[in-house]
TIKE-966362 format. One line per field, with one value per residue (C-alpha): residue number from 1; x, y, z. Coordinates in Angstrom, 1 decimal, padded with zeros to 4 digits. Each point is the difference from the previous one (the first is absolute). Layout:
<sites>
num	[NUM,...] $
x	[X,...] $
y	[Y,...] $
z	[Z,...] $
</sites>
This chain:
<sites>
num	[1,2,3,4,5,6,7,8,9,10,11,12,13,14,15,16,17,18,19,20,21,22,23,24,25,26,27,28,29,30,31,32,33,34,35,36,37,38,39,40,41,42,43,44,45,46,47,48,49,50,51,52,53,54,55,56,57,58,59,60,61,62,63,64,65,66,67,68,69,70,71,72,73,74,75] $
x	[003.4,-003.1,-001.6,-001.2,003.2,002.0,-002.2,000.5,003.8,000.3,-002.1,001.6,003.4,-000.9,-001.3,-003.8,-003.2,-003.0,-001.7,003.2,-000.2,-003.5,000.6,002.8,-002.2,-003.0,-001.7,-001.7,001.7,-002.1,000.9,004.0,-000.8,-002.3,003.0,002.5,-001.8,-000.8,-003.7,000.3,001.7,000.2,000.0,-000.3,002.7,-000.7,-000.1,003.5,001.1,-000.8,001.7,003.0,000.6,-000.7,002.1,002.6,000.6,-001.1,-003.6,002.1,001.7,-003.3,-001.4,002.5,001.3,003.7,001.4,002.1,-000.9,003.0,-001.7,000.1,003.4,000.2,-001.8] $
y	[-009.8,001.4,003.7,-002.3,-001.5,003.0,001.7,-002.8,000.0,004.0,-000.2,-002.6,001.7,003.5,-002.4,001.3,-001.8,-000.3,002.6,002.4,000.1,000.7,002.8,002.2,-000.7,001.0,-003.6,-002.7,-003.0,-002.5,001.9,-000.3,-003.9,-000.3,002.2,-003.0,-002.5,001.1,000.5,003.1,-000.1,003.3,002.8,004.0,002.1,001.6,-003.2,-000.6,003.4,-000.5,-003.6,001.0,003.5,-002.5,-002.5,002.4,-001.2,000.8,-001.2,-001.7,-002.4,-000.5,-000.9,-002.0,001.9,-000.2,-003.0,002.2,003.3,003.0,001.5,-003.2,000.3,003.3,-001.9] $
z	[006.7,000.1,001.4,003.5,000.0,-000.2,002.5,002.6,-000.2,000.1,002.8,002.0,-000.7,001.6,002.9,-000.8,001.0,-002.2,002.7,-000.4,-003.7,000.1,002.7,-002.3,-003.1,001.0,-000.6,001.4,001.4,-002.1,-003.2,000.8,000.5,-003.4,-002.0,001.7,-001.0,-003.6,000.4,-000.8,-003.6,-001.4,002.9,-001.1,-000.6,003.8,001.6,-001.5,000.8,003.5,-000.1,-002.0,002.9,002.9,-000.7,-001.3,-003.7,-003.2,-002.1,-003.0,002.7,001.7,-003.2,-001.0,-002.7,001.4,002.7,002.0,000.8,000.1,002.7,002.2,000.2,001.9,003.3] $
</sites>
């Protein structure tokens, strides 16, 4: 799965729009929809902090550096 994938699916689990992802990290819409849809390869270390607080899970699973992420679990 890749980092727009994994984005996506977190998102859509916490029941976040595009616009409310963008809101809590401090981003523009369009950037939240070019991360989803991989045009936007390799994102900074703050943009994936920001990501990884938002959507309440760590950097390694957003990366895709584990498939199941322990602090999923605790939602």
């Amino acid at each position: 799965m890749s980092l727009g994938e994994r984005i996506k699916d977190r998102r859509e689990q916490l029941g976040l729009t595009q616009k409310q992802l963008a809101d809590m990290t401090r981003m523009r819409q369009n950037i939240i929809s070019r991360l989803e849809h991989g045009d936007t390869p390799n994102p900074g270390a703050d943009v994936l902090k920001r990501l990884a607080l938002a959507l309440r899970c760590s950097i390694d699973y957003l990366v895709g550096l584990y498939d199941d992420d322990p602090s999923l679990s605790e939602l």
